[in-house]
C-alpha positions as CSV (number, residue, x, y, z in Angstrom):
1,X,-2.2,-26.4,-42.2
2,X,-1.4,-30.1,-43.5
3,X,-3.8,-32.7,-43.1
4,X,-2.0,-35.1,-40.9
5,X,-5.3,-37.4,-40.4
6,X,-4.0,-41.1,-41.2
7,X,-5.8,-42.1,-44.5
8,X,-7.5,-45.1,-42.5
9,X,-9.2,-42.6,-39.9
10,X,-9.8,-40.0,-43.0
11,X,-11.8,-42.8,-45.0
12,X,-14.1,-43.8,-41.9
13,X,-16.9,-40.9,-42.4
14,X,-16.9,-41.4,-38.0
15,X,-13.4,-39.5,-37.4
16,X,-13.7,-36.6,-40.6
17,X,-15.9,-34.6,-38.3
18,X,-13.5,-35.5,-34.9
19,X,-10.5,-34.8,-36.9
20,X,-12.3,-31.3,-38.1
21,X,-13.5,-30.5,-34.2
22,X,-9.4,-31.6,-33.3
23,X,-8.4,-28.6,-35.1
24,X,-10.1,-26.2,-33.4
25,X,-8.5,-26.9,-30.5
26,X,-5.7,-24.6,-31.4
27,X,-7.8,-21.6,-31.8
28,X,-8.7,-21.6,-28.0
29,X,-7.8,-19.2,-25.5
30,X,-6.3,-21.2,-22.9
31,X,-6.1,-18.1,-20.4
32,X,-9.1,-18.8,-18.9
33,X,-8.4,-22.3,-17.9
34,X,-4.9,-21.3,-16.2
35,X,-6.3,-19.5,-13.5
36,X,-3.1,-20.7,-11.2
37,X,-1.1,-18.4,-13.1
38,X,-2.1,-15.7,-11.1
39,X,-0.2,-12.7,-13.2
40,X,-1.5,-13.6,-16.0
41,X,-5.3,-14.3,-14.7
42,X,-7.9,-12.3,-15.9
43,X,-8.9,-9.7,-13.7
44,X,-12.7,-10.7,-13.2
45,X,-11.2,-14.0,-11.9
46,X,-9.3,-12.9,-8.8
47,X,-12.5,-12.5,-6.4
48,X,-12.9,-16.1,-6.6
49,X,-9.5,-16.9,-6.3
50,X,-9.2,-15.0,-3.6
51,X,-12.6,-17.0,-2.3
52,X,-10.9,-19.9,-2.8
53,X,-7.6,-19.0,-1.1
54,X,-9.6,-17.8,1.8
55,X,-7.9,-14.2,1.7
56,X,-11.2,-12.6,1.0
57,X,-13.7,-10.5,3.0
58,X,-11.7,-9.0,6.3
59,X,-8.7,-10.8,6.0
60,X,-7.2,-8.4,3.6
61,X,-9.4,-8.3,0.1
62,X,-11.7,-5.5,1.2
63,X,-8.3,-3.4,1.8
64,X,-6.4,-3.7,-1.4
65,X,-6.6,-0.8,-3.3
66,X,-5.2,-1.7,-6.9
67,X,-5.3,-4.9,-8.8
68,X,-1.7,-5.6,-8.4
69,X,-2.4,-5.5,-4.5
70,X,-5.6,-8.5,-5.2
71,X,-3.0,-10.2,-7.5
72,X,-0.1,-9.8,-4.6
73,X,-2.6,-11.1,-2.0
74,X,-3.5,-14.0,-4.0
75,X,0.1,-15.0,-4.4
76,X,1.2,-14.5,-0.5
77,X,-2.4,-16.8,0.9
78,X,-0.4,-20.0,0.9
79,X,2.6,-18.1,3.2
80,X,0.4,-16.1,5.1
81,X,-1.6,-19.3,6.0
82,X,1.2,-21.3,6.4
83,X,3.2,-19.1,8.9
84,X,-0.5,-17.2,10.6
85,X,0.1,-16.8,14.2
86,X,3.4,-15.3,13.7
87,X,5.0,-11.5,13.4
88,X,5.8,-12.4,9.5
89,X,2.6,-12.5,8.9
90,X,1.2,-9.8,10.3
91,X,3.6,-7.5,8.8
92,X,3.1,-9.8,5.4
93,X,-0.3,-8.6,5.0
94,X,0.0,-5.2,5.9
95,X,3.2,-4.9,4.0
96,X,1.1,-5.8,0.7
97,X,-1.1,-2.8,1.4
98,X,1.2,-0.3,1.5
99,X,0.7,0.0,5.4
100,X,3.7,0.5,7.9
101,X,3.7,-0.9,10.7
102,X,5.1,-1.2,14.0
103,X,5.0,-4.0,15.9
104,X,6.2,-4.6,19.7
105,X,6.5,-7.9,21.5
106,X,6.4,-8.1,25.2
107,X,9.4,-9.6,25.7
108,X,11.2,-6.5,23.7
109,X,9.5,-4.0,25.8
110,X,11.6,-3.0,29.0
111,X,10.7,-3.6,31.8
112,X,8.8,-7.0,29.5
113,X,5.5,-6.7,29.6
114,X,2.7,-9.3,30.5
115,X,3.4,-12.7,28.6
116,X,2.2,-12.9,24.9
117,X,1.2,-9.4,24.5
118,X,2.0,-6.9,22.0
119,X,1.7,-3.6,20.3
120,X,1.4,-2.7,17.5
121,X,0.8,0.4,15.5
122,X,-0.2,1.0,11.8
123,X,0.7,3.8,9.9
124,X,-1.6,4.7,7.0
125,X,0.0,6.9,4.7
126,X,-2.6,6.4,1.7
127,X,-6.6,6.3,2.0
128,X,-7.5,2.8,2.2
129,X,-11.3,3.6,1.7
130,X,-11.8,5.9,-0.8
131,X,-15.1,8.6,0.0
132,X,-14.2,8.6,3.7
133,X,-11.4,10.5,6.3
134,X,-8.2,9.0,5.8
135,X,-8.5,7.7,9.7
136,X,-12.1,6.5,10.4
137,X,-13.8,4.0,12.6
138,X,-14.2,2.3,9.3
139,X,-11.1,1.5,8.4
140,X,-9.8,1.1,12.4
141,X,-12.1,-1.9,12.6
142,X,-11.1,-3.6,9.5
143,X,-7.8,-3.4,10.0
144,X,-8.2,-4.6,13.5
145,X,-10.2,-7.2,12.5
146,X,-7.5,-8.2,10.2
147,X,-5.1,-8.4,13.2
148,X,-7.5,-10.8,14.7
149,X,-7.5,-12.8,11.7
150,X,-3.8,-12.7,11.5
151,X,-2.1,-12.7,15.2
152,X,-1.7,-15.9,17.7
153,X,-5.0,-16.8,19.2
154,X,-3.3,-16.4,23.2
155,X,-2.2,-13.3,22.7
156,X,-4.0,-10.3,23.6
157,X,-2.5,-6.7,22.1
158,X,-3.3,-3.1,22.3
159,X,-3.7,-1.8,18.4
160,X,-2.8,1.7,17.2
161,X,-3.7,3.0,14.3
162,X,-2.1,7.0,12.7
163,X,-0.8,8.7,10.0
164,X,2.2,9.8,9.0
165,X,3.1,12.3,6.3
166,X,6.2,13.1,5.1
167,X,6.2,16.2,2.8
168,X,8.2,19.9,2.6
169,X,7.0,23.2,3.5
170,X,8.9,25.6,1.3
171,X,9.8,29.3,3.0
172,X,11.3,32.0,1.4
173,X,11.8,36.2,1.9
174,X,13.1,38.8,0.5
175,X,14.4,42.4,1.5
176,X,15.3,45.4,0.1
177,X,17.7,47.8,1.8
178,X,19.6,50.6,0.5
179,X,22.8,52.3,1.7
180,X,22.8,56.5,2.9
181,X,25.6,58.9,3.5
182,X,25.1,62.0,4.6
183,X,26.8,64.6,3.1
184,X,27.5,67.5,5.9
185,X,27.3,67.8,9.2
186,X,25.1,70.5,8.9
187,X,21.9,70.5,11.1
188,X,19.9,72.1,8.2
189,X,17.2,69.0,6.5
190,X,18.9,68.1,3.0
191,X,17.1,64.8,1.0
192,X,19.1,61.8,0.8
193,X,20.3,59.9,-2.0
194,X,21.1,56.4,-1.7
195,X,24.5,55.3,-3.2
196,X,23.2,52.0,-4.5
197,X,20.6,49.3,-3.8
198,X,21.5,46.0,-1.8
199,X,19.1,43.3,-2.3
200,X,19.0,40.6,0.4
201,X,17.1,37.3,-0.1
202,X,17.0,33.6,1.8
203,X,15.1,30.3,1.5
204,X,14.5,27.3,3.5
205,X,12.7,24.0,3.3
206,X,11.7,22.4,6.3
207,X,10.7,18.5,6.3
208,X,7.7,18.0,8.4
209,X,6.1,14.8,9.7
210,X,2.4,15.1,11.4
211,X,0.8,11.9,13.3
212,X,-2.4,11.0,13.8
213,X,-3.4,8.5,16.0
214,X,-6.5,5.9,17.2
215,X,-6.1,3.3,19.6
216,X,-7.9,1.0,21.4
217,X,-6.5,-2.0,23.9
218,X,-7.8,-5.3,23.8
């Protein structure tokens, strides 16, 4: 690398040593400073970004599953705070954990039900606390206490939680018959011989879908 110190500064023996330290600036990892740039954050960072974004604890953190779900969550705090109180965001945040939901305003219900109410249901189709039943009281509070985090503070809802699994069961049989003649109509017993085999065979796949449900009113 060229020395680009001006000869004044290089001759004073006070700025050698600051023009030495000056270079080492290059050879700095400026990752861990850019902590805004939330991609490209270090993992062991994104608890206290989180912390500092204030989606930690029950409104969301303790749900996320995979780092790309922290590093989602991080990136959605400013919208989810921005718009909480509203249906975006509670479908935001559940929509970032890989959680369907349904959700039912009063005023959509026929006949409408009482003024700033709603349902709403959560399908988990993945275990959100690994070690325990996929549906648990566990998991039914946190989630519910995310809702609380989430919804308008006048409303009052009735929370559903299930799961829903969409796989195939695969049938299949097979059966063997074989075709006779008989070759007199002679009442004496004679052994018959088949002609020739026919084989017979069918398959089917049937989607199934099996719900699970906890629910509570509040």
């Amino acid at each position: 690398m060229a020395d680009v110190t001006p000869n004044l500064l290089a001759r004073d023996a006070r700025f050698g040593p600051l023009a030495r330290l000056s270079e080492r600036l290059g050879d700095i990892d400026p990752g861990g400073l850019l902590v805004y740039l939330v991609d490209a954050a270090k993992p062991a960072l994104l608890p206290l970004l989180a912390e500092q974004f204030h989606i930690d604890g029950d409104e969301g953190w303790l749900l996320t599953q995979s780092e790309q779900q922290r590093r989602d969550l991080i990136k959605q705090s400013i919208e989810l705070h921005r718009h909480k109180g509203t249906p975006w965001a509670l479908r935001e945040v559940f929509r970032i954990l890989g959680v369907t939901v349904e959700l039912e305003e009063w005023w959509q219900r026929q006949p409408p039900a009482a003024p700033y109410t709603f349902e709403l249901t959560a399908w988990a189709n993945d275990n959100l606390l690994p070690g325990q039943a996929l549906l648990n009281p566990d998991l039914y509070r946190r989630l519910r206490r995310m809702v609380e985090l989430a919804k308008p503070a006048r409303s009052t809802y009735r929370f559903k939680l299930g799961a829903r699994f969409n796989g195939r069961l695969g049938l299949a049989s097979a059966a063997q018959a074989r075709a006779l003649i008989r070759r007199s109509a002679e009442a004496a017993p004679m052994r018959l011989a088949p002609l020739q085999p026919l084989a017979l065979s069918s398959a089917a796949q049937i989607y199934s879908v099996v719900h699970v449900t906890m629910e509570a009113s509040l």
